[in-house]
ZAMARGU-4260 file (C-alpha; in steps of 0.2 Angstrom, whole numbers, plus 5000, padded with zeros to 4 digits):
<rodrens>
0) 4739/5237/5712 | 4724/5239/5701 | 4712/5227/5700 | 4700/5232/5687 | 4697/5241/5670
5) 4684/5252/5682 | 4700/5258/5695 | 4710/5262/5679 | 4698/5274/5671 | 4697/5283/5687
10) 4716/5285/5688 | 4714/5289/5669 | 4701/5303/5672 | 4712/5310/5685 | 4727/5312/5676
15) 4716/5321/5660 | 4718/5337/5668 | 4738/5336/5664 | 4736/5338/5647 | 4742/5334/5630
20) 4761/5334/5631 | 4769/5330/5614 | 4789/5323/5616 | 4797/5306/5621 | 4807/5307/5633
25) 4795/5299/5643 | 4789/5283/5632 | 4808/5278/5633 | 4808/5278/5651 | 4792/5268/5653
30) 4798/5257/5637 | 4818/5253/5647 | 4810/5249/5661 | 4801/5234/5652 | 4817/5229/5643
35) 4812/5238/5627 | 4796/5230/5623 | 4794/5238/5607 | 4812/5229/5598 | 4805/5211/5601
40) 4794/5212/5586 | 4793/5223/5566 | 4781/5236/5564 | 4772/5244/5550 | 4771/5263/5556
45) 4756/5274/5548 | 4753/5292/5550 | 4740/5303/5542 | 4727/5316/5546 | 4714/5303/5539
50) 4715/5286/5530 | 4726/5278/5544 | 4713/5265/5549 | 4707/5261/5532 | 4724/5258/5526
55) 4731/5249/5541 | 4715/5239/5540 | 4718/5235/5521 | 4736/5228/5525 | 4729/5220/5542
60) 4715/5211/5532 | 4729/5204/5518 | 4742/5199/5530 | 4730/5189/5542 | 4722/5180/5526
65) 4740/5173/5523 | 4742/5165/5542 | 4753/5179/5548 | 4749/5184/5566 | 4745/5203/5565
70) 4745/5215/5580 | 4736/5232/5579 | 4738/5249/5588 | 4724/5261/5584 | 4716/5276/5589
75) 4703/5282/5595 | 4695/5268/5600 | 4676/5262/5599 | 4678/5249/5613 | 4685/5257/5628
80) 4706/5253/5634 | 4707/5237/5628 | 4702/5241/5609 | 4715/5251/5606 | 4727/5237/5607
85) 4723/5218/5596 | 4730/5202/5590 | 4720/5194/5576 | 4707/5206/5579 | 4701/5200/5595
90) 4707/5213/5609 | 4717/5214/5626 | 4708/5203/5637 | 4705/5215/5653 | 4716/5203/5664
95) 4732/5208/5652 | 4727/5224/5651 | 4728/5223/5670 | 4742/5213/5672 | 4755/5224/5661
100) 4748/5241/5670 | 4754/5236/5684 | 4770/5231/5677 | 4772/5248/5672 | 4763/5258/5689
105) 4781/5256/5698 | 4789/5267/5684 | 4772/5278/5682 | 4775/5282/5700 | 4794/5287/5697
110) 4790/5300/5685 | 4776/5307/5694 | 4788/5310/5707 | 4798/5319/5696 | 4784/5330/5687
115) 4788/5321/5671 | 4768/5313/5674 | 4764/5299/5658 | 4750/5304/5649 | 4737/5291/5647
120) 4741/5288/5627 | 4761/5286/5633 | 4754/5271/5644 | 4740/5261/5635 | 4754/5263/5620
125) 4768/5254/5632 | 4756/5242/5635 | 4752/5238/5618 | 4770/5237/5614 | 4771/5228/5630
130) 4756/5216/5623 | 4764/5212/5606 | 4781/5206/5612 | 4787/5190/5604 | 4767/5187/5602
135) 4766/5194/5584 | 4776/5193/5566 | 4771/5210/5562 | 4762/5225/5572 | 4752/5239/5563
140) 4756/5255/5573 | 4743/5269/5571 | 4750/5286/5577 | 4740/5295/5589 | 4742/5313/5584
145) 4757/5320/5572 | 4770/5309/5572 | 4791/5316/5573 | 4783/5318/5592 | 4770/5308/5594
150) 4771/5293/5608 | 4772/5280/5594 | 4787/5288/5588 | 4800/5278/5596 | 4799/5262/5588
155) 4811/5256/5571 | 4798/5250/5558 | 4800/5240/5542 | 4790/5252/5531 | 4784/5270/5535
160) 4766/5275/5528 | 4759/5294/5527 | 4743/5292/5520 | 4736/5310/5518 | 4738/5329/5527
165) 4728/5341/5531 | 4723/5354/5545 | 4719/5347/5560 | 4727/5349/5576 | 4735/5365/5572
170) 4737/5370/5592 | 4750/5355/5590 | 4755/5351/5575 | 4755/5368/5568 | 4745/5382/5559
175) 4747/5377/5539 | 4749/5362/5531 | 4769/5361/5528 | 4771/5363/5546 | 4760/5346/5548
180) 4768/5340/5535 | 4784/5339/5544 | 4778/5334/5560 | 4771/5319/5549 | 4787/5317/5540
185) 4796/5313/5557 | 4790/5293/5554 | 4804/5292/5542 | 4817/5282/5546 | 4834/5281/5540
190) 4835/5269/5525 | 4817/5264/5528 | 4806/5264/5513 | 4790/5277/5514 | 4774/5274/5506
195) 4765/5292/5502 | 4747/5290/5499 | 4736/5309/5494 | 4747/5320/5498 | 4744/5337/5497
200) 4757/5342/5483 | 4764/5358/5494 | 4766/5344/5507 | 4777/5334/5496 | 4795/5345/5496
205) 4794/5343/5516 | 4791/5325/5516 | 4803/5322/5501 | 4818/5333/5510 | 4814/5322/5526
210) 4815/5306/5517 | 4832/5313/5506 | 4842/5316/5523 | 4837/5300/5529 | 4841/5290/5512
215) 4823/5283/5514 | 4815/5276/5495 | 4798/5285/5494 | 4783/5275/5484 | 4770/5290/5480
220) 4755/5288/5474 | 4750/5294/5456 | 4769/5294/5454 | 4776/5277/5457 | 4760/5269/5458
225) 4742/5274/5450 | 4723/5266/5450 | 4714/5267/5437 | 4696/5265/5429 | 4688/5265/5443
230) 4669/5261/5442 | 4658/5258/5459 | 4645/5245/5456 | 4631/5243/5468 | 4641/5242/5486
235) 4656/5239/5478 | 4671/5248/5470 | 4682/5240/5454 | 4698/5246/5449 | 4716/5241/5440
240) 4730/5244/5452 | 4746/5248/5443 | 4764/5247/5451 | 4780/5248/5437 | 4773/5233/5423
245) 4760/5226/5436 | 4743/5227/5435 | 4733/5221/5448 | 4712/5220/5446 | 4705/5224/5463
250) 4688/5227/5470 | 4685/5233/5489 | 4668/5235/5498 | 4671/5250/5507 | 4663/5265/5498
255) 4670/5282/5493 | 4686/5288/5482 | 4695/5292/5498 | 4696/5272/5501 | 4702/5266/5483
260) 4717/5279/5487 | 4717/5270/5503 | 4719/5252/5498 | 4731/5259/5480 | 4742/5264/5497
265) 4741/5248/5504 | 4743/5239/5490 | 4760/5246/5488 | 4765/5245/5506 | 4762/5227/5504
270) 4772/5224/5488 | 4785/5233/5496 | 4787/5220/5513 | 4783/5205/5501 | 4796/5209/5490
275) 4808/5212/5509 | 4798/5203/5523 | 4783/5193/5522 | 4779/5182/5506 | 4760/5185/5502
280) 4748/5174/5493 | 4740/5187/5480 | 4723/5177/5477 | 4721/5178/5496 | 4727/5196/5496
285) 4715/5201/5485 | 4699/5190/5493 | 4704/5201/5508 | 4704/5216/5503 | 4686/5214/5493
290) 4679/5208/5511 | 4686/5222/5522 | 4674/5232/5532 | 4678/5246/5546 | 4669/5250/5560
295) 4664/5271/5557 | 4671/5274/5542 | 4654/5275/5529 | 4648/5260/5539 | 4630/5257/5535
300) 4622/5247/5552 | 4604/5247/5545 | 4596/5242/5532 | 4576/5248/5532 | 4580/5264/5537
305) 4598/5263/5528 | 4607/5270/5546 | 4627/5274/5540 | 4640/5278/5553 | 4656/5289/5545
310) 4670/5298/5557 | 4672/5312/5547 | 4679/5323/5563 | 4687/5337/5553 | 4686/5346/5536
315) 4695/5336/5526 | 4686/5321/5531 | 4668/5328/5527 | 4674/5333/5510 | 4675/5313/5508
320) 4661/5310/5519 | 4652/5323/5509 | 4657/5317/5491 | 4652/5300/5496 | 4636/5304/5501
325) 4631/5312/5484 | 4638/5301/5472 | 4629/5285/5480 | 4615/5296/5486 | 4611/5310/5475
330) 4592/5306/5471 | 4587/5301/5490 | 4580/5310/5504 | 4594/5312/5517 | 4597/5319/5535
335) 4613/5322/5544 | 4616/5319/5564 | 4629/5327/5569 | 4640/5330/5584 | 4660/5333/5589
340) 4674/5339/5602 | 4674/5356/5605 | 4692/5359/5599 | 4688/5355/5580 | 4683/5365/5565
345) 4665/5359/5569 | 4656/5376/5564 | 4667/5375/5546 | 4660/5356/5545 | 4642/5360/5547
350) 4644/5373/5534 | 4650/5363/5522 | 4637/5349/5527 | 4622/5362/5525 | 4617/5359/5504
355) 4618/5339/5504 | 4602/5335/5518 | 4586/5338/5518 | 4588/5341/5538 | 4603/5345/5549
360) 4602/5339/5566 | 4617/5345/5580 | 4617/5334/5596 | 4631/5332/5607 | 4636/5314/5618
365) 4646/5311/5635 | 4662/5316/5633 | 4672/5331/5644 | 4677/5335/5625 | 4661/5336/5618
370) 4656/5351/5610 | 4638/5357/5616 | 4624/5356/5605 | 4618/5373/5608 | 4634/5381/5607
375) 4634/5375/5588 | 4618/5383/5584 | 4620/5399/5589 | 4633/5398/5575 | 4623/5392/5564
380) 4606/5398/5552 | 4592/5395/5563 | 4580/5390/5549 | 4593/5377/5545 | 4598/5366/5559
385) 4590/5356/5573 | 4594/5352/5588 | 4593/5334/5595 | 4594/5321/5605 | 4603/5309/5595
390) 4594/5292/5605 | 4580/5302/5604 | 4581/5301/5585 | 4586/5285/5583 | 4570/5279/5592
395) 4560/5291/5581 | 4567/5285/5566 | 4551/5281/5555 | 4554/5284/5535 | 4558/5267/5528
400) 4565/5275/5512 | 4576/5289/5520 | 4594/5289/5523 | 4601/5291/5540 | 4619/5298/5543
405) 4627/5300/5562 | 4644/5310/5556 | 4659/5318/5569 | 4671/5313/5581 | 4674/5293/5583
410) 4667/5293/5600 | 4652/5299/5597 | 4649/5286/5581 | 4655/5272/5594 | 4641/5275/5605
415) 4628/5278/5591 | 4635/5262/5586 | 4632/5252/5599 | 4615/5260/5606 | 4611/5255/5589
420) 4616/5237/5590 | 4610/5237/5607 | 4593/5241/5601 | 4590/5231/5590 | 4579/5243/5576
</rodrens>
């Protein structure tokens, strides 16, 4: 038996070393020995090479301003085990956490024994499932990687979301984008509606033949439904929403074009389970979506230095990153801290990152995934990139009128999230 969070990232670390190991065979097992967990309650399922967060925090935001209980499953998380899995946005008390780990340790054991080892996504995911049984009206299930065999894979949702494909992953998912594509498409469930955010359009014959031999009604964005005149506005955005002869006026705090796709897709994911599921209030749907924030997505956490936080982890994310930066910052003196895991097209990031700062600094954080920082400059033109100490930098911070940018993998902006929290500047 485990009796803290401490014991259970040992036994965590220890398991790391057996890899990544994509298939499902295993989650049923762990989920039958539980009595199937993951029927007791509807989901929303979302899978995406970016924009899963935003979007499941878009819908999470509306449904909760309309007293519906809302359980999320998300990854990576900022907060250790227990953030991966929440009800109402407050997280897994570490006792549950606890309790349902051992629940499942006598099955863990079983399949050890039989060289069919969980990973440590399959378990924290059973838990969540686990967690939310008969305790939620709806869950929010992010994928972790892919999705036809991603551990999320194996529950029956209400609505299936793909919000946007791109390379990343390829070791897994595969070398061009149709292959992700159809690893993304395998959400789709047989006469389950799919909401398809922006979409590649060499993506879209592999998602629409998926959906056609499951009969599933897809929603596609710019096809079925559209935003339009959209106009940013200090820290805001403004735009009219339109769905058939609807037209919503909606405004959203989170900066960048990437998120007015974002919240157009969850418009229509909620339109689709209100007009099915869940009657909404459409005043409070729009309040909440003009209030929603997320942790690491163009998150600014300073104000004198301006200090903003964006997980742009893989190319396609610091095109967006990228785009935001100029068209809110063009005229301002900026610098970039950045740092990654080693198995991402970090090299290709930098590159793209070069023209838009006035200084480039490459830092790396604790993590047995990290990328080293030195590793990154000898890729890199020497006269154009630091190295650094990213807690070294933020103590040094000095220029009141500069912008400050920590950019890369999720769990190197949750730590420069919290140090900086922490600290106080």
């Amino acid at each position: 038996m485990f009796r803290s969070i401490e014991q259970v990232e040992t036994f965590f670390l220890e398991r790391r070393t057996l890899g990544i190991k994509p298939g499902l065979d295993r989650m049923y097992i762990l989920l039958e020995s539980q009595l199937n967990p993951q029927k007791k309650f509807k989901t929303i399922h979302i899978a995406g090479t970016n924009g899963k967060g935003s979007t499941l925090t878009f819908i999470k935001a509306a449904l909760l301003a309309n007293n519906y209980k809302v359980g999320v499953f998300t990854s990576p998380s900022l907060t250790g085990f227990t953030g991966h899995m929440l009800i109402n946005d407050l997280p897994i008390s570490e006792e549950h956490f606890l309790l349902y780990f051992n629940q499942l340790l006598p099955t863990i054991d079983e399949l050890d024994v039989d060289k069919m080892h969980p990973t440590e996504f399959e378990i924290i995911t059973a838990i969540a499932f686990m967690y939310f049984a008969e305790k939620v009206d709806i869950a929010l299930i992010e994928t972790g990687m892919g999705g036809r065999e991603d551990t999320t894979n194996c529950i029956q949702p209400i609505l299936s979301i793909i919000t946007n494909i791109a390379m990343d992953h390829a070791n897994f998912l595969g070398d061009t984008l149709e292959k992700i594509a159809y690893q993304k498409a395998g959400i789709i469930k047989p006469n389950i509606p799919t909401v398809v955010g922006a979409v590649e359009p060499t993506c879209l014959p592999v998602i629409y033949k998926e959906a056609a031999a499951k009969s599933s009604p897809i929603y596609q964005l710019n096809k079925d439904f559209f935003y339009e005149e959209n106009t940013s506005v200090i820290d805001r955005q403004i735009f009219n929403w339109n769905y058939k002869e609807l037209v919503y006026p909606i405004e959203i705090g989170m900066r960048g074009l990437h998120q007015v796709e974002n919240a157009s897709t969850a418009l229509m994911a909620l339109k689709i389970i209100n007009d099915h599921s869940f009657s909404l209030n459409w005043e409070n749907v729009f309040t909440a979506l003009s209030l929603v924030q997320l942790a690491g997505r163009f998150e600014k956490v300073h104000e004198k230095p301006e200090i903003i936080l964006d997980g742009a982890h893989n190319p396609n994310g610091m095109e967006a990153f990228l785009d935001t930066v100029q068209s809110l910052y063009e005229n301002k003196k900026k610098h970039l801290i950045f740092a990654g895991f080693r198995d991402k097209e970090l090299v290709k990031m930098l590159k793209m990152a070069l023209p838009y700062f006035n200084t480039v600094s490459v830092t790396s954080f604790e993590n047995p995934r990290a990328e080293k920082a030195e590793n990154l400059m000898e890729c890199l033109p020497s006269n154009m990139v630091r190295l650094g100490n990213w807690k070294q930098i933020i103590k040094e911070i000095k220029h009141q009128d500069d912008i400050y940018f920590f950019a890369g993998s999720l769990a190197f902006i949750g730590l420069v999230r919290a140090f900086i929290k922490n600290k106080k500047l």
